[in-house]
C-alpha positions in Angstrom: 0.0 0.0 0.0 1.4 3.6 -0.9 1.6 5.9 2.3 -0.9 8.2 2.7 0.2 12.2 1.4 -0.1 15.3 2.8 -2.3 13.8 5.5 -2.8 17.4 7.6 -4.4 18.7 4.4 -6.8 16.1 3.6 -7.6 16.0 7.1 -8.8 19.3 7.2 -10.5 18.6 3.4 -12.5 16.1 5.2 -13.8 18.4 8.0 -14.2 20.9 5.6 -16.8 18.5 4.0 -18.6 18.4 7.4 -19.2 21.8 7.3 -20.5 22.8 4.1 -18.8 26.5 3.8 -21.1 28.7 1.5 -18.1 29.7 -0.4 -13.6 29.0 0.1 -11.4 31.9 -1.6 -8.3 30.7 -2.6 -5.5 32.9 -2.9 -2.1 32.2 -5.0 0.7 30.6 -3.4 2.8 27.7 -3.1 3.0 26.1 0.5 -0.7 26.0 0.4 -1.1 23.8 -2.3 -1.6 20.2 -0.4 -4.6 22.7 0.9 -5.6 23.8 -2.6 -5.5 20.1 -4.0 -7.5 18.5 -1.1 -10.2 21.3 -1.0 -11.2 20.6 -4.5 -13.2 17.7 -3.7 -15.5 20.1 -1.0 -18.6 20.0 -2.7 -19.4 23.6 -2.7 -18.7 27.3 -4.6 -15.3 28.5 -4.8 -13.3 31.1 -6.0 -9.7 32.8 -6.4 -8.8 36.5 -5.0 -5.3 37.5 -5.9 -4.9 40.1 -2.5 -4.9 38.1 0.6 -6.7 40.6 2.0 -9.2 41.2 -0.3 -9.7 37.2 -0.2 -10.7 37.1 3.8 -12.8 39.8 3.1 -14.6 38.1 0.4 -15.3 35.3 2.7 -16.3 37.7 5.0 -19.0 38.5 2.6 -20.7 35.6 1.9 -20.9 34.5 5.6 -22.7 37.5 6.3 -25.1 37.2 3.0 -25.3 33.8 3.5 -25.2 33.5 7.2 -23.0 30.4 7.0 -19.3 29.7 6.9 -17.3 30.6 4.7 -13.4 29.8 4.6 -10.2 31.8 3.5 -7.1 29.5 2.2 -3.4 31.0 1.5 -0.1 29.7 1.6 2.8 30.5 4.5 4.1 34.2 5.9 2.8 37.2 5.6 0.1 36.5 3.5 -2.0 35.6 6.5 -1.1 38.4 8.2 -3.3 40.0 5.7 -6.9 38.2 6.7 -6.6 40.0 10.1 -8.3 43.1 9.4 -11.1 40.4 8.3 -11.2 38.5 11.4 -11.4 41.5 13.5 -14.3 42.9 11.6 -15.9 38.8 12.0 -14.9 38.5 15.5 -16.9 41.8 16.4 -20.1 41.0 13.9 -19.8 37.3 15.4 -19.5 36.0 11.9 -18.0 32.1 10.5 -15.3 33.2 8.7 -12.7 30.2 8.6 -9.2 31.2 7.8 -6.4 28.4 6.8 -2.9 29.4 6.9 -0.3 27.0 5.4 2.9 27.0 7.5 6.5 25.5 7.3 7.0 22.9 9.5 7.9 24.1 13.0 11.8 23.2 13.0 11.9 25.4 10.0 10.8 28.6 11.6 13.3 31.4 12.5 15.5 29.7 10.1 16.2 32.7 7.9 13.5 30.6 5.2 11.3 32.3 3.0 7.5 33.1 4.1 8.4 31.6 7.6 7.2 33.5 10.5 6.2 32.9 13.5 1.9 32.5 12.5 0.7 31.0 15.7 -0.7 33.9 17.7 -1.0 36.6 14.4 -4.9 37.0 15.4 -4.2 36.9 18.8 -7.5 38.4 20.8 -10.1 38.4 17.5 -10.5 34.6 17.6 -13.3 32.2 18.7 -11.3 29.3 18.3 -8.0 28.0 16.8 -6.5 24.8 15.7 -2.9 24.4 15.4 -2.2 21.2 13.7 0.7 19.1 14.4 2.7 17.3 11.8 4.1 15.2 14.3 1.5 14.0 16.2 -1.4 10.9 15.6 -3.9 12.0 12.9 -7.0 11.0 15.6 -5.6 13.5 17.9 -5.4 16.1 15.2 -9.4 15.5 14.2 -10.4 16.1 17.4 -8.6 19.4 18.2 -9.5 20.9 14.2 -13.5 19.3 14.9 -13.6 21.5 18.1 -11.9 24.3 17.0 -14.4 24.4 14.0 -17.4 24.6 16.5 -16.4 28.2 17.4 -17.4 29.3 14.2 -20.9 29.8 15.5 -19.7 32.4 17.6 -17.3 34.0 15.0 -13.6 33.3 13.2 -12.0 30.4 13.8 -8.2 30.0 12.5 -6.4 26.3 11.3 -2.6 26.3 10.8 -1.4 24.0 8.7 2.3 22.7 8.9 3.2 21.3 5.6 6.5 19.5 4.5 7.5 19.2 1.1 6.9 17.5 -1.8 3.9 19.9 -1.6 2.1 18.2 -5.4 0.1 16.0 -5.5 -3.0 14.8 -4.2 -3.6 14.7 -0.3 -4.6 11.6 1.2 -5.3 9.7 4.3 -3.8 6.6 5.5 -6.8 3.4 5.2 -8.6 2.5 8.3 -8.4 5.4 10.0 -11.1 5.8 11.8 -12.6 9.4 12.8 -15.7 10.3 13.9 -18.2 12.1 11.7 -18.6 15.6 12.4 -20.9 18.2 11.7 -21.6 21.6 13.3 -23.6 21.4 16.4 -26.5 23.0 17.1 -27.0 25.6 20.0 -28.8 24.2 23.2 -32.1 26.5 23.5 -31.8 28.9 26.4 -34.6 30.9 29.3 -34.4 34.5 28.9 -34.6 35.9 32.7 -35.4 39.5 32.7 -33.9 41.2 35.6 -36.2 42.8 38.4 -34.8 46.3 37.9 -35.9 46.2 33.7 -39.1 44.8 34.9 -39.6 47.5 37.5 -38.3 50.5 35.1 -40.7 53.1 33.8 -39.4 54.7 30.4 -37.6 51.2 28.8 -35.7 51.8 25.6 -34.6 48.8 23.5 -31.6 49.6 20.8 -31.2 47.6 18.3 -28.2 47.3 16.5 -26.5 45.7 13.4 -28.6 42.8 12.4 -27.6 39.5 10.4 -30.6 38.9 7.7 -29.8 35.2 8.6 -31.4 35.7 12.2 -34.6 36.2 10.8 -36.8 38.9 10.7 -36.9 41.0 14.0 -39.7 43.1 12.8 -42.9 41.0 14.6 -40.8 40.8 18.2 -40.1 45.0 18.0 -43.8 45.6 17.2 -44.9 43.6 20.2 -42.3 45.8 22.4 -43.4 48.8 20.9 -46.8 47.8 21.9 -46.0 47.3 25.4 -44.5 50.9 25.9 -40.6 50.3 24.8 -39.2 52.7 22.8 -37.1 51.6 20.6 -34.0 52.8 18.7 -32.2 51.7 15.7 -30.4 52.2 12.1 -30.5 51.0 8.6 -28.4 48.1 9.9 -31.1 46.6 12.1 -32.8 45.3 8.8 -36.2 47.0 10.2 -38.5 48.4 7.9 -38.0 52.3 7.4 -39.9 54.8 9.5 -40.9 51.7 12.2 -38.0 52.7 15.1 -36.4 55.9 15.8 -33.2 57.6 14.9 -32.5 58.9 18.0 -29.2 60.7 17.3 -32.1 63.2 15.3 -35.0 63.1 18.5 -33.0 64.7 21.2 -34.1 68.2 20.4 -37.6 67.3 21.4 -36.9 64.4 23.8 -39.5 64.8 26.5 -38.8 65.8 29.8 -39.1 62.6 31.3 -36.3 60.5 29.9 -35.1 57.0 29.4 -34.3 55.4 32.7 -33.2 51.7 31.6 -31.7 50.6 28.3 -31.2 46.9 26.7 -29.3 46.5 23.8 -29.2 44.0 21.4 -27.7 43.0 18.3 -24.1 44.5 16.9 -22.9 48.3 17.0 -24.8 50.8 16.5 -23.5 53.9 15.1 -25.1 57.0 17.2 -22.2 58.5 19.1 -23.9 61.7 20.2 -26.8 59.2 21.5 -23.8 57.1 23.4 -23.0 60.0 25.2 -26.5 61.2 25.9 -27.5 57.5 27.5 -24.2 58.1 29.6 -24.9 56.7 33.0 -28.3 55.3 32.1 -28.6 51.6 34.1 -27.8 49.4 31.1 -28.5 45.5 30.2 -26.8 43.7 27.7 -27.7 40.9 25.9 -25.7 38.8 23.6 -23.9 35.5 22.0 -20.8 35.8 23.6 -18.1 38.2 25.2 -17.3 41.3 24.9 -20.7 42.6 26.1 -20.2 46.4 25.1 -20.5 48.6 28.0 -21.6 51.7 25.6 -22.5 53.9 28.5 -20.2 53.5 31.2 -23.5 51.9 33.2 -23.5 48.4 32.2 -25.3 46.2 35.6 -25.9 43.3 34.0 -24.6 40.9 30.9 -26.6 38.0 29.3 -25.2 35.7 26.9 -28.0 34.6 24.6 -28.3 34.5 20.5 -29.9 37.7 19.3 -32.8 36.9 17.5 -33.7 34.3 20.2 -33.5 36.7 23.0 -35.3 39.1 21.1 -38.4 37.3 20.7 -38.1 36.0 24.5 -38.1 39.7 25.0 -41.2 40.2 23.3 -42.5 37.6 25.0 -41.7 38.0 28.6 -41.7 41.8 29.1 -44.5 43.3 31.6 -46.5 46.3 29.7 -44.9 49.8 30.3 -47.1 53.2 30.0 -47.3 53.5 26.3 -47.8 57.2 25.8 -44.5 58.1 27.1 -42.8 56.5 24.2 -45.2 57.6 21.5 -44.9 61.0 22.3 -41.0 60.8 21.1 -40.4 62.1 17.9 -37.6 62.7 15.2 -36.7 66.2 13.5 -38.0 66.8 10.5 -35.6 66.6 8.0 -35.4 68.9 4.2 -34.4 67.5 1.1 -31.2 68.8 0.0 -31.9 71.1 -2.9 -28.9 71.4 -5.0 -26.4 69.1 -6.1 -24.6 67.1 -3.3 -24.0 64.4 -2.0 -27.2 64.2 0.5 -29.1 64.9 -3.0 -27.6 62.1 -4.4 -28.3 59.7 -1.4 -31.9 60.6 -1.3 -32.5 60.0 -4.8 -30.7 56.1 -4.3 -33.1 55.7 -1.8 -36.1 56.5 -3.6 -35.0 54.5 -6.4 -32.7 51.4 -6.0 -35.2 48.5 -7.0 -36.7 46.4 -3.8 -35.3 43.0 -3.0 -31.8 44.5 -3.6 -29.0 43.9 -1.2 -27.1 47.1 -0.2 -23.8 47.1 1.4 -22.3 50.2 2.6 -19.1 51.4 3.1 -17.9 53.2 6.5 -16.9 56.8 6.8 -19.9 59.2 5.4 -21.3 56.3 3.7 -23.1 54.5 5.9 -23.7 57.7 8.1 -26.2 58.5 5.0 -27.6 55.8 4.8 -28.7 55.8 8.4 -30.3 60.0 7.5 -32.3 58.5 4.1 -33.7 55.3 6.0 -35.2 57.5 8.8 -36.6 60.2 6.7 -38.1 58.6 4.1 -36.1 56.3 1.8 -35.5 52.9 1.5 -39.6 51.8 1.1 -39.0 48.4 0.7 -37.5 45.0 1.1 -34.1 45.5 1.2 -30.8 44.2 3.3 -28.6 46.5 4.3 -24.8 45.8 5.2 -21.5 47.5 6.4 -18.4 46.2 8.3 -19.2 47.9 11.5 -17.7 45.5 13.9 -14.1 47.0 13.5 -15.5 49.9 11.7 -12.5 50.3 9.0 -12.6 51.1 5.2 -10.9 47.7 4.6 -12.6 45.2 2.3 -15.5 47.4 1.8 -15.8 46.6 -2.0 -14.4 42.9 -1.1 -17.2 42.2 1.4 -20.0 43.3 -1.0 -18.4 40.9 -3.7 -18.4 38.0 -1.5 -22.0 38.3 -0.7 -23.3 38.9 -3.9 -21.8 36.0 -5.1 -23.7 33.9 -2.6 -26.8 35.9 -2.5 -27.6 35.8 -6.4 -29.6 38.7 -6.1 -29.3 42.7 -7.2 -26.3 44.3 -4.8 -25.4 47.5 -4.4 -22.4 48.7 -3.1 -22.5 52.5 -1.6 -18.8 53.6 -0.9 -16.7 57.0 -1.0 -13.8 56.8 -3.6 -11.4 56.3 -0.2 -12.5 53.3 0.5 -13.1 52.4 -3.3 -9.5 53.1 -3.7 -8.3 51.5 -0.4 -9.8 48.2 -1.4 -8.4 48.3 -5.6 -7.6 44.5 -5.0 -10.9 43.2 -4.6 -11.3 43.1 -8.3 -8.7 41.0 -8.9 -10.7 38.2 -8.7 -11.5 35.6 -12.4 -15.3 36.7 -12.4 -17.2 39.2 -10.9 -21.0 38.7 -10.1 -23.3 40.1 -12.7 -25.6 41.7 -10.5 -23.2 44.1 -8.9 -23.7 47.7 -9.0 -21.0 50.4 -7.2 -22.1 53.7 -7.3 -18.7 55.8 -5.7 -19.2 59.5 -4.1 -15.9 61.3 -5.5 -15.7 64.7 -3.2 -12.3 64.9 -3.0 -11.5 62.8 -0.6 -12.2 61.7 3.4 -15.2 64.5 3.5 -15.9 62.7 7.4 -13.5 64.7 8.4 -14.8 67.9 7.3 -18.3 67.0 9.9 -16.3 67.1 12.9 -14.6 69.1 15.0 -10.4 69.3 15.1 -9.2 68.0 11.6 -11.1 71.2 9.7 -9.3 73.3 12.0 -5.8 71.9 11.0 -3.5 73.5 8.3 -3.3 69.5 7.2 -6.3 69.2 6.6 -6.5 68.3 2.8 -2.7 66.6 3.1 -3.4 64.4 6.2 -6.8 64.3 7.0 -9.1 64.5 4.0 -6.0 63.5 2.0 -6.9 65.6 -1.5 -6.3 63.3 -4.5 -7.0 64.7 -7.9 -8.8 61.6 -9.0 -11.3 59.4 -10.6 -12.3 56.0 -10.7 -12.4 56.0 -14.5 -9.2 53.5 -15.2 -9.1 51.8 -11.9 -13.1 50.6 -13.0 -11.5 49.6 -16.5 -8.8 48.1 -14.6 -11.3 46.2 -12.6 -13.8 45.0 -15.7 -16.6 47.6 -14.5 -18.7 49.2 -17.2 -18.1 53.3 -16.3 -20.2 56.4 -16.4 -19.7 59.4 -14.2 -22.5 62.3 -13.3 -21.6 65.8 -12.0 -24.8 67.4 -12.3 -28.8 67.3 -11.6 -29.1 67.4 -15.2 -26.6 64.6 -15.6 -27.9 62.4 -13.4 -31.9 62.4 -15.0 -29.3 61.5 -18.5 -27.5 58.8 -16.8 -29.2 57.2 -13.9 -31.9 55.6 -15.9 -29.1 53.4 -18.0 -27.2 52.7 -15.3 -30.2 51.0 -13.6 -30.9 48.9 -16.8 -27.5 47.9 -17.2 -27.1 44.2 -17.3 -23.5 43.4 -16.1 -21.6 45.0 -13.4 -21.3 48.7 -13.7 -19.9 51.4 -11.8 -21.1 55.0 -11.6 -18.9 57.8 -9.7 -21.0 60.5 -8.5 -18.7 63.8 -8.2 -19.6 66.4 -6.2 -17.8 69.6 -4.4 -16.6 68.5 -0.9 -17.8 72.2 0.2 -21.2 72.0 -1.3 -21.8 68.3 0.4 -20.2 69.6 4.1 -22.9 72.6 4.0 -26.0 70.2 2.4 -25.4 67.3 5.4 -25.4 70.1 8.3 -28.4 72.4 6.8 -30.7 68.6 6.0 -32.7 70.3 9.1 -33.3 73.5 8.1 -36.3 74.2 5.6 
């Protein structure tokens, strides 16, 4: 009988199998390629990214689109330090991402070899579990520590290093007769939701919801059964809610009432409203989530709960007392103006009015998503849509990466929202053999970083454009040629009734960059109050 090759890789080929990832992103490389050769027998979709980092991030994407697991593979050395900014961003959405890091065998480490570093703690913190294999040691052994590692994934990334001797062609096999035991992902054990006495005994109760995965379900029925029992309730774009049914409260506190909020529960992921954060400061505060970190937003947290999202939710709904329901109906949101002239609020207001229903949008951080939170809470987005950003780290990596990982799993219309920062930040996530057909990006050239020019300190600064803003001089025009995106551009009203209407009807993906003065935008966000 021939021995058994590359035994490490087709071990984890054969967990692999047991989990079913809704999509594996190869990247280039050598050291991986036992990896590369055993994963093509996975039964599932697949594809190659060039940028490491770009790669996790398409992962990234079709976990959260698909709400299953999907799984990064590169060769040895640096290349894996590039999936971290993905597993930080998974770790703080609580998302499967399954990263596999090929790895010179342990005595050759230090050795002055190429691509040999030391791998074993590079996500150190940002991890749910890890797995690293052992070329050494009895291939039994090594199932069971991958097979538990792998059950993290249900509470976020999960990393496998993989030591791997050469010859490195060829394909992977296992020895005969070995015997391991068949794995798949367990399910949770169903938890009770106890409510503590001091929620139960509050007054004025406000429930914010944050960042919500589609793949939970639904948590519209559970809020309209709070909001009928007297919570108020507070959330964004993200919470997948339908518009106008919770408030923005970063726009209500002008008219809060004089009796205020005197407990808060907060579920879900982050939620954007920093001027809220401060305002809630000190406010008795119950969290309820998965797993640790529990985010202690207001310096007030008393108590912690660890409990999946959309279960606790509808326990919440179900076990809550009835509060006095006029004092949270009599809580309302500024009215907000339409932005008149061309900008980039204009812009935004007309995507939200128009972008077809049933489309996926995913939204990029910085101003981005900041508008989208403004259009779904006065007025836009009248529809069935899911929105997305990468707002558990909160950084313009893998903006454009993300979105292409999900709609690659989602086979459905998806939009990507994103300033030309970020677009340009993330250039590597179109280096990739086929790009899905449904994918429109529609890129807000000001200038560059116009964030900074909304808050205080970085306007004040004689660096302003250089080191802040960072002033670029230009377009997307070549890098979307570059990338295999049909191109149009708008810098005008008039433009954009010429344009708009066959960039919606176009059938393959398209890109449309939307320039506007940096100036003009800056005055249209802070006057969207003022009639």
């Amino acid at each position: 009988m021939a021995d058994a090759f590359q035994t490490l890789a087709a071990l984890v080929a054969q967990a692999l199998r047991g989990l079913s990832p809704a999509l594996t992103v190869f990247s280039p490389g050598s050291r991986n390629a036992p990896l590369v050769e055993a994963c093509r027998q996975v039964v599932g979709k697949r594809t190659t990214a060039l940028d490491e980092r770009a790669a996790a991030h398409i992962a990234l994407g079709a976990a959260v689109a698909s709400g299953r697991p999907a799984v990064a593979i590169c060769t040895s050395g640096t290349a894996g330090l590039n999936y971290a900014p993905a597993v930080a961003e998974a770790f703080y959405q609580r998302l499967p991402l399954l990263v596999i890091t090929a790895d010179r065998p342990p005595h050759l480490i230090d050795q002055g070899h190429g691509q040999s570093i030391r791998q074993k703690a590079m996500y150190e913190g940002h991890l749910r579990g890890q797995a690293l294999l052992d070329p050494s040691a009895p291939l039994e052994e090594q199932w069971d520590l991958l097979t538990v590692a792998l059950e993290g994934l249900v509470f976020g990334p999960v990393h496998v290093n993989v030591p791997l001797a050469e010859p490195l062609y060829g394909r992977p096999t296992l020895p005969e007769g070995l015997d391991l035991a068949p794995w798949t992902m367990p399910a949770l054990e169903p938890l009770e939701l106890m409510m503590p006495e001091w929620i139960k005994e509050a007054h004025r109760p406000l429930l914010i919801l944050g960042q919500w995965n589609p793949a939970w379900g639904s948590p519209q029925r559970a809020v309209n059964q709070l909001k009928q029992k007297g919570w108020l309730v507070a959330a964004e774009h993200l919470s997948q809610l339908e518009a106008g049914s919770a408030l923005h409260l970063e726009d209500a506190w002008e008219h809060a009432p004089a009796a205020r909020v005197d407990v808060v529960v907060t579920l879900g992921g982050a939620w954007i409203a920093k001027q809220s954060k401060k305002k809630l400061a000190g406010t008795p505060h119950w969290h309820i989530g998965p797993v640790a970190p529990h985010p202690n937003m207001f310096g007030s947290l008393q108590e912690a709960t660890a409990m999946g999202s959309a279960e606790a939710l509808q326990a919440l709904a179900a076990i809550s007392p009835s509060y006095e329901v006029d004092w949270s109906r009599i809580w309302r949101q500024r009215i907000a103006y339409s932005a008149g002239a061309w900008s980039d609020l204009w812009v935004y207001e007309q995507i939200a009015a128009e972008i077809p229903s049933g489309s996926d949008v995913h939204w990029a951080n910085s101003t981005a998503v900041r508008y989208g939170v403004h259009t779904w809470a006065h007025g836009g987005w009248k529809g069935n849509y899911r929105h997305f950003s990468n707002r558990g780290a909160s950084g313009i990596d893998g903006c454009s990466s993300t979105a292409i990982g999900s709609a690659l799993v989602a086979q459905k219309p998806t939009w990507l929202l994103t300033g030309e920062l970020a677009f340009f930040y993330d250039a590597n996530a179109w280096m990739t053999p086929v790009l899905p057909q449904g994918l429109k990006v529609v890129v807000f050239n000001n200038g560059g970083g116009n964030i900074f020019r909304w808050i205080e300190g970085p306007k004040e600064s004689e660096w302003l454009d250089s080191h802040f803003t960072w002033s670029h001089g230009r377009t997307c025009e070549h890098l979307a040629a570059h990338a295999g995106l049909s191109y149009s551009r708008v810098a005008s009203m008039e433009e954009w009734g010429d344009r708009w209407p066959a960039f919606l009807a176009q059938p393959g993906p398209a890109l449309l960059e939307v320039c506007t003065d940096a100036a003009l935008s800056e005055n249209a966000w802070k006057a969207r109050f003022q009639p």
